[in-house]
N, C-alpha and C positions, 0 to 999 in steps of 0.2 A: 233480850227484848227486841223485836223488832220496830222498823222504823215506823211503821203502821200503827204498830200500840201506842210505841212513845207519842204519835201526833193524837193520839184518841185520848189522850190523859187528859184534857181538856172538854172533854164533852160533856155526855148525861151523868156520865160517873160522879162527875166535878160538880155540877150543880146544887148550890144549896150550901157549898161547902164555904170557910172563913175563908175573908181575903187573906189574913197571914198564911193557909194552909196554903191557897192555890199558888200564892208570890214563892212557896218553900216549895210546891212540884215544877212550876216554871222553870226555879232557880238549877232544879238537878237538873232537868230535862236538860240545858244546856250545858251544862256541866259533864255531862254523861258522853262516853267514847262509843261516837257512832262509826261504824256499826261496831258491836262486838263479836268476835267466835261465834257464827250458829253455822254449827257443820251440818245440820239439816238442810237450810235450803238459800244461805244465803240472800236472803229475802231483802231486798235494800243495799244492799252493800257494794260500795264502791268496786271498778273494775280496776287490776293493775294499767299503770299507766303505759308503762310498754311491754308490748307481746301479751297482750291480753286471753289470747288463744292458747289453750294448751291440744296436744294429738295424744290423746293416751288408747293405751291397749287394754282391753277389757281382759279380764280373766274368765271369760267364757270361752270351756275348751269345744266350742261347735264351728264347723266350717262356714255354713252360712255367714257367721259374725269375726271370718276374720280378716278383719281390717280394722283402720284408726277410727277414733270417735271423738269430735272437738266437742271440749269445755270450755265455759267463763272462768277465768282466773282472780280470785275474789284479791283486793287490795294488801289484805291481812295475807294472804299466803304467797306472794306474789315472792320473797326473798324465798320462800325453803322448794315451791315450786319452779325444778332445775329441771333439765332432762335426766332420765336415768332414776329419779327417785319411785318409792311407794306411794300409793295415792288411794284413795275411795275414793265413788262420785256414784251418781244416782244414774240407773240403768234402766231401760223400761216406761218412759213414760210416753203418754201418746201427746200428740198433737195440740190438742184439745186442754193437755193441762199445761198452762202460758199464765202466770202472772208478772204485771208489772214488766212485760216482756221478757222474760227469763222462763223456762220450762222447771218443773216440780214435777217429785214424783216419783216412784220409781224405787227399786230396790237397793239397798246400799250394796258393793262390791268392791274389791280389789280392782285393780289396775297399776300397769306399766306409767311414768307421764315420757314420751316419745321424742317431743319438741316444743317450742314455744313459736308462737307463733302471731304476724299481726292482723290475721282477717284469715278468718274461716272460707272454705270453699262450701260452705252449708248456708241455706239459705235464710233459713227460718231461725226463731229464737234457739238459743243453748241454754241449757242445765250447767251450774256452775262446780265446781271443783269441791267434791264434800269437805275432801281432810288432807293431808300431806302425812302419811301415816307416821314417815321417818324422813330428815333430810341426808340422809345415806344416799349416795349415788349408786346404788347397785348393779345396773344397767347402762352397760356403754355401751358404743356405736357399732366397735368390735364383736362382741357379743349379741346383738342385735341383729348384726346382716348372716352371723353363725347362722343364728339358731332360725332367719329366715329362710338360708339356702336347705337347712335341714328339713324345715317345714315342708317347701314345695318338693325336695327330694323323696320322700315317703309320704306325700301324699296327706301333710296332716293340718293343723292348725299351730301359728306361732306361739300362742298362749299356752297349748302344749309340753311345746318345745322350751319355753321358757320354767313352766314348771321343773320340768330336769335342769336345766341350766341354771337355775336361781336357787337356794337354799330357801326356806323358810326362814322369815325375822325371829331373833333373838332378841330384844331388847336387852339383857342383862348384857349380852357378847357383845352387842352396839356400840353401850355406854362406854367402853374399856378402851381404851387405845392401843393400837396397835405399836410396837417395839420400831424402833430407827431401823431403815438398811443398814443392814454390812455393807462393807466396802467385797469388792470381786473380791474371789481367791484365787491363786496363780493357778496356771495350765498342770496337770497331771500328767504322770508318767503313762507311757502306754500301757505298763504295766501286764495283763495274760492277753492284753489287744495285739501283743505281738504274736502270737498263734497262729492270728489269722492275715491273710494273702496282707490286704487292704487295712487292716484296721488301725494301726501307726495313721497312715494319713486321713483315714477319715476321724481321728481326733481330734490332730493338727487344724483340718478346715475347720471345724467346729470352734477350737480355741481362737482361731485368725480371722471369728467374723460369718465365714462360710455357710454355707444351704446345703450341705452334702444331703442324700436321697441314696438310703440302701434299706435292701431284704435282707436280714443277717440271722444266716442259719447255724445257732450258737452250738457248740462243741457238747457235749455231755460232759454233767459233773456240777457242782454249788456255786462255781465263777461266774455264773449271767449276773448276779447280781451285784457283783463288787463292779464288775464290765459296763453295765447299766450307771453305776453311782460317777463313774471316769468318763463317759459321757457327759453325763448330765453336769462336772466340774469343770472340764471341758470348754461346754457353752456360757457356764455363768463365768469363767476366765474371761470372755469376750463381750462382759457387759451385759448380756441377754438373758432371757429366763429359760427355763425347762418344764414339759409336760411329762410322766411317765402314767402311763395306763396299765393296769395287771389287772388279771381274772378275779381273786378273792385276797382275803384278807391276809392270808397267810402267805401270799407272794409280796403283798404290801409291806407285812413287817419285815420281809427278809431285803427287799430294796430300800426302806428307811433305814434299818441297822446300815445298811452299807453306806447309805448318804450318809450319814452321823460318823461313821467311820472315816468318810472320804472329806467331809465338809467341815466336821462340829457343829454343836447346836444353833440353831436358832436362823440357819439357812434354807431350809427346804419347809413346807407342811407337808400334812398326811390325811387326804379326806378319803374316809373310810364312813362307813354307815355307821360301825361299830362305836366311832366315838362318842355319839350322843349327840344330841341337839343341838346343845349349846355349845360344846367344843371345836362341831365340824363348821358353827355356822362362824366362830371366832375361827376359826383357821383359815377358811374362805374367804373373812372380811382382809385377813393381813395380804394376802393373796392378791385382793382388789385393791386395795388401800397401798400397794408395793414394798409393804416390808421384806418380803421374803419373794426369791424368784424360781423356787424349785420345787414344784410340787407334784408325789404321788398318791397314787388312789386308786380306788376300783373304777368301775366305767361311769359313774357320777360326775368323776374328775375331767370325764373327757371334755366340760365343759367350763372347767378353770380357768377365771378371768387371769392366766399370769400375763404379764405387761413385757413386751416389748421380743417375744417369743422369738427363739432362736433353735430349737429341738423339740418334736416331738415325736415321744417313743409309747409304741406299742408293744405289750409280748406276752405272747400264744395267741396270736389272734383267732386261730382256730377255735378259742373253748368257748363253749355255747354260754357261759355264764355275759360274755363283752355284746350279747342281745340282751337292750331294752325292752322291760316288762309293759312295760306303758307306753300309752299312743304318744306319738307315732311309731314306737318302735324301734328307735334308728340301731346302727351297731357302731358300737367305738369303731371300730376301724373305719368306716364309712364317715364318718365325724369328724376324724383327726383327719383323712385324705381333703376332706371339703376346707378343712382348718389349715393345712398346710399350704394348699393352693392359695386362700384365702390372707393368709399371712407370711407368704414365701418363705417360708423358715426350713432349718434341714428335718427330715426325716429318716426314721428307726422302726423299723416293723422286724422283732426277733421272734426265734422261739428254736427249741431243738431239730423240731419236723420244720414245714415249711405248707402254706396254705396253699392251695391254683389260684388264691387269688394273690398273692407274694409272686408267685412263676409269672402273673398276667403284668403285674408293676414292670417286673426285670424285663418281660419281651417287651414290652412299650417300649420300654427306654425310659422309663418315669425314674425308675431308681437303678440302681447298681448293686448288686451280689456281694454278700460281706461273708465269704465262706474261708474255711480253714483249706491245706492240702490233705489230699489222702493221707499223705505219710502220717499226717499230724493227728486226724480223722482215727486211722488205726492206732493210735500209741495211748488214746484217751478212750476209747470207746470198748466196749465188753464184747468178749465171745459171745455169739448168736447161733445160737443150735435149735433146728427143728424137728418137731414130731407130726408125721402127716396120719393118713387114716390106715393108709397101707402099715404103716408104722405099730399102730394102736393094734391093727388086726391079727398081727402076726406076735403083738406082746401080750404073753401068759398074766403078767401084773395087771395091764391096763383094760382089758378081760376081766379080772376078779375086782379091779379097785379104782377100775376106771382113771389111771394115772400108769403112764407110762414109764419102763423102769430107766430110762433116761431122767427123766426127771426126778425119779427116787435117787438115783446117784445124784442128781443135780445140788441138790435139799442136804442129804447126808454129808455130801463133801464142804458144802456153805456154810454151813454150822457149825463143819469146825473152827471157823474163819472169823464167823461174825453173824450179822440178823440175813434172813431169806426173805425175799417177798414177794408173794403169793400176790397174783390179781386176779380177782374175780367181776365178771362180770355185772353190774347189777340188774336188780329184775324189773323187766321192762324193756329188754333187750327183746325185741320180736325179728324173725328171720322173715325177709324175705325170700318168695322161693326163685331156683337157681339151678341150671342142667346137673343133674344127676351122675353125668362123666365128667364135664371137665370141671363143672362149679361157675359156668359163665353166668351172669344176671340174666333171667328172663325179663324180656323189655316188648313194648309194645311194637308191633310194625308199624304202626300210624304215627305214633309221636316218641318212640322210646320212652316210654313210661313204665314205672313195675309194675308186673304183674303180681296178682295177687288171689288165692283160691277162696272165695265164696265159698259159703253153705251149695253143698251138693256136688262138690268139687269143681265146679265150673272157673275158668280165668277171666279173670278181668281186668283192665287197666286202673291204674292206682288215678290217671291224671284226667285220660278224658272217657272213659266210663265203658270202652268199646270190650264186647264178650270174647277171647281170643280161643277157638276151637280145633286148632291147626295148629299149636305150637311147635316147632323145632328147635333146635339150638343152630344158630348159624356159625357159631366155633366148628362143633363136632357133628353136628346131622343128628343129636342124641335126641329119642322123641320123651325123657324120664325127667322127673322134676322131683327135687327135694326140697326138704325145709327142716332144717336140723336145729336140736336145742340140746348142751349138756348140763346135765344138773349141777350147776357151781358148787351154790353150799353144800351137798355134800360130798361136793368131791374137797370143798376145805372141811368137813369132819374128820374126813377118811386124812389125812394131812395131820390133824392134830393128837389121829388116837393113835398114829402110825411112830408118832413121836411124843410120847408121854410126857418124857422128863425136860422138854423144852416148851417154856412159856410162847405161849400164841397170842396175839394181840392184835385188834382188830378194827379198823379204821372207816367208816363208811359216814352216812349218809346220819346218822343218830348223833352219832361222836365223831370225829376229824381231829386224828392225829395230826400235831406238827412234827415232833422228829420222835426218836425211838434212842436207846442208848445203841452202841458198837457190841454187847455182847449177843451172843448166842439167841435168834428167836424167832418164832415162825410172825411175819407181820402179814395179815390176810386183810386187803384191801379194795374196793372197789374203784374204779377210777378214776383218775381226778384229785381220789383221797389220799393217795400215797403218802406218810411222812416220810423225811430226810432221816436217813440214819446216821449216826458219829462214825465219818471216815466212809461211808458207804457202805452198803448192801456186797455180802461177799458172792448172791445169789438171786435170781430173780425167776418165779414161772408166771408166764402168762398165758390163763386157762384158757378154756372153751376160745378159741378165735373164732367158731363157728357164729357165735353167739352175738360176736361185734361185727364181725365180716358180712354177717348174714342179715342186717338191719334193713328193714322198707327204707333206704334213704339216700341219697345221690351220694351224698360223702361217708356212704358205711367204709368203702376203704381207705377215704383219706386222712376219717376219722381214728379208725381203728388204729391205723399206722402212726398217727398223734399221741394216741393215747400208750403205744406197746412204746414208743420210743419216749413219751418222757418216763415211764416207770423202770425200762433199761437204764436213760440218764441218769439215774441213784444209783447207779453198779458200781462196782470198782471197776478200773482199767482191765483190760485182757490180761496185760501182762505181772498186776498185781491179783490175778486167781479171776477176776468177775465172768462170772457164766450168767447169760441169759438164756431159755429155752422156753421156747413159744409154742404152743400148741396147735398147729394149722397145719393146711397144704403147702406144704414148701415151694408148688409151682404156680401158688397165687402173686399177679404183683406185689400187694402191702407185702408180704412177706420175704419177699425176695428183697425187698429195698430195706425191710429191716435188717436183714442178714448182711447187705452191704453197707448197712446205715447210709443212703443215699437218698432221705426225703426230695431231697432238691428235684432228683431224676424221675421220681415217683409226682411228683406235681407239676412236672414241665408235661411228662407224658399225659397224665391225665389232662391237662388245659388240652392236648393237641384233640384227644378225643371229644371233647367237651365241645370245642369250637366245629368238629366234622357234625356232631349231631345237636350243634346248638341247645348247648344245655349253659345254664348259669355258670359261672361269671360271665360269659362270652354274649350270652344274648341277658335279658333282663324280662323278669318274672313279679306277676302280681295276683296275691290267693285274695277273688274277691270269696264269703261266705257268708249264711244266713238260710232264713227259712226258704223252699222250693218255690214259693210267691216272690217275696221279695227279691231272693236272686232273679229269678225271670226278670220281673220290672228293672230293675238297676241293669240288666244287661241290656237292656230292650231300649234303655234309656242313656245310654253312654257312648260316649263318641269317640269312637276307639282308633289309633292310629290305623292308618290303613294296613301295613305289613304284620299289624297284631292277627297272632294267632289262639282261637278260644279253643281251651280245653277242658273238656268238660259240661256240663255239671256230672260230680258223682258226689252219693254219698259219704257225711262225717260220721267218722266209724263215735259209737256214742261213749262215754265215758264211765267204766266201770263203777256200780254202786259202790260208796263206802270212800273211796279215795279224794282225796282236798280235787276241786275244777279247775285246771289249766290254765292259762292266758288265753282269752280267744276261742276256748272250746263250747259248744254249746250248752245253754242256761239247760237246766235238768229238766227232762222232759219232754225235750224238743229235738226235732229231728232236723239236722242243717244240712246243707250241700254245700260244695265247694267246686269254685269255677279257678283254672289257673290261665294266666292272661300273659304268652309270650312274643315279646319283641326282639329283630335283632339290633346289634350294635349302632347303638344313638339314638333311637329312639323310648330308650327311658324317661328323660326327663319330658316327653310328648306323651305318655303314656300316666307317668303319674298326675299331672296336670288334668286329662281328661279323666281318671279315676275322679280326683278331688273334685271337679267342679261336677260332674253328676251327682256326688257324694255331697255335696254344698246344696245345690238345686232338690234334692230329695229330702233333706233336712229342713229346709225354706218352706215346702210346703206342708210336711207332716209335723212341721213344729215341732225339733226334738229336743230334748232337753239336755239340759246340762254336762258337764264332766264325767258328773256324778249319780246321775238321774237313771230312770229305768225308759228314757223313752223311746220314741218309736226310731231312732236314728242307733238302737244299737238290733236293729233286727238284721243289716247288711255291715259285715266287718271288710273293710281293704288292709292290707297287708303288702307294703311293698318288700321285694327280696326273701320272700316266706323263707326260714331256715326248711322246713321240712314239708320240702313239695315229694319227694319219693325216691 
C-alpha cells in the first residue's frame, strides 16, 4: 500500500463509518511499516541515506544505449544494493511521467548496478531502483574494464559483452555455498617440459611469482595435455590462479582429467556448455566466490572471473570454433591478449601448428618461442610422404580408384600395426581458383583479393568487386586457371570395400569420436573430428589436399596445414613405424612445411608476405554488410580513418535452400552486400570506434530494437577482424 492510500484512509471512504472503527484504522495506519517492498514504483519511499545514486547498466544490447543510467536507491534496498549485483529497474519512461518528483513508468528490465553514488550528473528527477534481483556480486571492476575494452575493440556494446561474460542466475546454484580454498600445492616437476629448449624455466618463472609470455609450438603426441595441467600447478604453487581456453569439449575433458591427475579434486572447475545450467553457473560462482583458482573451458571461459590471475593459456588458437557466435563477436585469443595486458599475468598460446598471429606475438617481442630441437622434433614426429598430381597421373591405381598406390601400401602396412586414419575433407570445402602450372592463388591487382569465376566465366574479385579480364600468374606468366574438387566420400567407399574384413568407423560432424581402441581399423574422419587412438595411429592419409588448399580464404594454407598436422599429431613416432601420406603438390608451401614439420617457419614466412601486401594480422580489417541502400547510407555516413582503405561493395553469395542460416548471413530472401574496411597498423582501435558511433547514430535515429528484436538496426551488420574476408 502506498503512502498516498494509507493518507486517503480517512476520507469519503471513512465517512459515516463508527468511531471505534475509524480509532482501529488510525491505530494500524500507524502501526503499519512505511513504506513497504513495491518494486513497482517505489512510490513514497524513503531514499538511502548514503549514496543515494546507483550507475546501473541496462541490458539493452543497442549502441545508442550504451552507457550508465542513474537510479533512486529506495531505503529498503539500500544494504543488498552493492556494486556488481543484479537489479531491475524501470526503462523507458518519458519526461512527462514525474510523480511526487520521482519518474514512473516504463518497462521492467535487467541491469548491471555499476556504482553508488552521492548526486547524479542528471538533472531532472530519477526512477528508482525496482528490485535487487540477488545480492550476489557477480560483476567486479576487473571484469568490467575486460569486457569494456572488448566492447570498444569489435566495435560493439558492453551489455553485450557482458552477456558472454556473465552466466545466467541460477538461484538453486546461488543458495549453495561454495567449498573453502585449498591451501597452494607445491611446484611440479618439469616433467615432458623437459623436451623442450625453454620449458624447465618457463615453469620455474611461473612457480616463482613470474609473467613469463611464450608461443609454444607443442611436439606431436597426447602430452599437451598432462604439459598444460604442469603449468597450470605451476602457477597455483605461487598463490595465483589459472585460465586454460580449448576449442571444444573433448579437449576440455582431456585437460580436466590431467588437472585431476596433476591437482586432485576440488582444485580447478570446468565450464563447458555441456554441463547444464545449473552446474556451469555453480562452477562459475566457486570461481567468483574464490574457492577454486583453476579453471578450464571452451571460449565462454575466456571470461572467468578467476581472482588474482597469474597464467593464461590458450590452445589451438587457430580452430574457427575460439570465434564468438554472438555480438560482438570477439575471439578468445583477442580476449585473453586484452586480459593479459590488462592483468599483467604470464602467458601461454600452444598448439602443434603455430597461427601468423603467434609468429606476429614472437617478432614483436610480446612473448618468446617455447619450441623443442629438431633432433627432438624428429625422434617424436611421423614419416611424411607425399603424392603430387604427376604422381596420381602416372599411378595405374590412382586412375582406376582414385587412390594412389603409395597410400594403398600406406593403409595395408598400418593395419598390421594398429587403426589408420583416413581424413577427409568435409563438404563445403569450395576451391578457389588458382594458376593452372604452378597452383599460385589468383589475386586481384588492385588490392590482392581472390579471384573468383562468375556465371559466364568472367573474374571477379572476391573483396572489392573489380572484373579482372587480363589475368596472368605473376609466379610463372601462366595465362590457365583451375579449380579442382576430389570426390572424398567416395574415395573413403573405395577404402572400405578395398578392405572388407577391417571394421571402418567414422567420425564427423553427426557423431564425434573421442578415442578409438589400438586394434586394427580404418577411422574416416573429417577434420577437427579425429579421435585419439590407444597408443596412436600406426597410419594416417590425408585426402584430397586440393580441397583444403584450394579454399576462397586467406588462411586456406595456414589452415589446412593446422589441420594435416594435428591429425599427423595422433601417429606414432617415425621410428615406432607412423607413416603419414598427404595427398598434394609436394612443391606447395603447407606441404613442404608438413614434410619438415616446421609450422613455425610456415607462419613466420607467411606474416612476412602478409605484411609486403598488407593483409590481416599486419593491417586490421572490418566486413561492414546489409541491404545495397543501407550499405550506401552507413558508408556515406561514417567517419572513416583517413588511411582506411574501402573495398568494395560486392555481392553476398546467398545461402543455399534447405541448409540451417549462418551467423551474419543474409535473412532469406534478401540480397546483401559487403563492404571490407582496411587499416594499417594502429589504426584499428580509430577505426572500430568510428564504425560504432556511425552504428550508434544510425540506430538513434531509426529506433532500433532490441538484442532480440527484428528492427531496423540489423539491416547493416559490422564485423570487426571478419574471419573470412577471402
Amino acid at each position: 500500500m502506498s503512502s498516498e492510500n494509507g493518507q486517503g484512509g480517512g476520507g469519503a471512504a471513512g465517512e459515516g463509518a463508527p468511531p471505534e472503527q475509524l480509532a482501529l484504522i488510525r491505530e494500524s495506519v500507524r502501526q503499519a511499516k512505511a513504506p513497504r517492498a513495491k518494486p513497482r514504483t517505489w512510490r513514497g519511499a524513503a531514499l538511502a541515506e548514503e549514496l543515494p545514486v546507483a550507475r546501473v547498466l541496462v541490458d539493452k544490447g543497442v549502441l545508442h544505449l550504451d552507457r550508465y543510467f542513474d537510479y533512486a536507491v529506495p531505503a529498503e534496498l539500500d544494504a543488498d544494493a552493492q556494486p556488481g549485483v543484479r537489479v531491475r529497474v524501470r526503462f523507458g519512461a518519458g519526461r512527462g511521467r514525474v510523480r511526487e518528483g520521482r519518474r514512473e513508468g516504463g518497462g521492467l528490465i535487467d541491469g548491471f548496478l555499476i556504482e553508488r553514488r552521492a548526486a547524479s550528473d542528471y538533472s531532472g528527477p530519477l526512477a528508482a531502483l525496482a528490485q535487487v534481483v540477488s545480492p550476489e556480486r557477480v560483476l567486479s571492476q576487473e571484469l568490467l574494464g575486460l569486457a569494456r575494452a572488448v566492447a570498444d575493440r569489435y566495435a560493439g556494446s558492453l551489455a553485450d559483452v557482458l552477456q558472454l561474460a556473465v552466466p545466467p542466475r541460477n538461484a538453486r546454484a546461488e543458495q549453495r555455498p561454495s567449498p573453502a580454498p585449498l591451501p597452494p600445492p607445491g611446484p611440479p616437476a618439469p616433467g615432458s617440459w623437459d623436451r623442450y629448449e625453454r620449458g624447465g624455466a618457463f615453469l620455474e618463472s611461473l612457480a616463482s611469482g613470474g609473467a613469463p609470455r611464450a608461443v609454444w609450438n607443442a611436439l606431436p603426441g597426447p602430452e599437451w595435455s598432462e604439459e598444460l595441467a604442469r603449468a597450470v600447478a605451476a602457477t597455483l604453487a605461487s598463490g595465483r590462479g589459472a585460465l586454460v581456453v580449448v576449442p571444444d569439449g573433448r579437449a576440455a575433458a582431456r585437460v580436466d582429467a590431467a588437472l585431476t591427475a596433476a591437482l586432485g579434486e576440488g582444485r580447478h572447475a570446468l565450464l563447458t556448455a555441456d554441463a547444464g545450467p545449473e552446474k556451469r553457473y555453480r562452477e562459475w560462482l566457486a570461481v567468483r566466490r574464490g574457492s577454486v583458482r583453476a579453471v578450464v573451458g571452451t571460449r565462454a571461459a575466456m571470461f572467468a572471473p578467476v581472482r588474482d590471475l597469474g597464467l593464461l593459456a590458450l590452445w589451438d588458437d587457430g580452430d574457427d570454433t575460439h570465434s564468438e557466435l554472438h555480438a560482438p563477436q570477439p575471439h578468445a585469443r583477442e580476449v585473453l591478449l586484452l586480459r593479459a595486458a590488462q592483468d599483467r599475468c604470464g602467458f601461454l598460446m600452444g598448439g602443434w601448428s603455430c597461427t601468423v598471429e603467434g609468429a606476429q606475438l614472437v617478432e614483436s617481442g610480446w612473448a618468446r618461442p617455447l619450441v623443442a630441437s629438431r633432433e627432438q622434433v624428429r625422434r617424436t614426429a611421423p614419416l611424411v610422404r607425399t603424392v603430387g598430381d604427376q604422381d596420381l597421373a602416372r599411378d595405374e591405381a590412382a586412375r582406376a580408384a582414385r587412390l594412389p598406390t603409395l597410400a594403398w601400401q600406406a593403409v595395408r602396412e598400418g593395419l598390421k600395426k594398429g587403426p589408420v586414419l583416413v581424413q577427409v575433407p568435409r563438404r563445403g570445402y569450395v576451391p578457389r581458383m588458382a594458376c593452372a602450372q604452378c597452383r599460385a592463388a589468383a589475386r586481384c591487382r588492385h588490392c590482392c583479393g581472390p579471384l573468383e569465376a562468375r556465371d559466364g566465366g568472367a573474374l571477379w574479385c572476391g573483396w572489392c568487386g573489380r572484373e579482372e579480364g587480363a589475368w596472368h600468374c605473376p609466379e610463372c606468366g601462366s595465362f590457365r586457371l583451375r579449380a579442382q574438387v576430389v570426390g572424398a566420400r567416395r574415395t573413403a567407399e573405395e577404402l572400405g570395400r578395398a578392405f572388407p574384413a577391417v571394421p571402418v568407423r567414422t567420425s564427423g560432424r553427426e557423431h564425434v569420436l573421442d578415442t578409438v581402441p589400438g586394434s586394427p581399423a580404418l577411422v574416416v574422419s573429417t577434420p577437427g573430428a579425429e579421435p585419439v587412438a590407444e597408443g596412436g595411429y600406426a597410419a594416417a592419409l590425408l585426402l584430397d589436399g586440393w580441397a583444403m588448399l584450394g579454399r576462397p580464404d586467406l588462411r586456406a594454407g595456414e589452415d589446412a596445414l593446422r589441420r594435416w598436422v594435428a591429425a599427423a599429431a595422433l601417429v606414432r613416432p617415425q621410428g615406432d613405424g607412423g607413416t603419414v601420406v598427404v595427398v598434394a603438390e609436394p612443391t606447395l608451401r603447407p606441404v613442404q612445411a608438413l614434410v619438415r614439420w616446421d609450422p613455425v617457419g610456415h607462419a613466420v614466412r607467411e606474416l612476412s608476405e602478409r605484411a609486403e601486401l598488407g593483409f590481416p594480422p599486419v593491417s586490421r580489417m572490418a566486413a561492414v554488410s546489409g541491404t545495397a541502400e543501407a550499405l550506401t547510407a552507413f558508408l556515406a555516413a561514417v567517419d572513416l580513418p583517413g588511411e582506411a582503405e574501402l573495398l568494395g561493395p560486392v555481392p553476398v553469395p546467398a545461402e543455399p535452400p534447405g541448409r540451417p542460416r549462418r551467423p551474419g548471413a543474409p535473412p532469406p530472401g534478401e540480397q546483401w552486400e559487403r563492404a571490407l574496411i582496411r587499416v594499417p597498423p594502429g589504426s584499428g582501435a580509430a577505426l572500430a570506434a568510428a564504425l560504432k558511433a556511425a552504428q550508434a547514430a544510425r540506430m538513434a535515429r531509426t529506433g532500433g530494437a532490441g538484442r532480440s528484436g527484428r528492427g531496423a538496426e540489423e539491416a547493416v551488420r559490422v564485423r570487426i577482424d571478419p574471419p573470412d574476408i577471402g
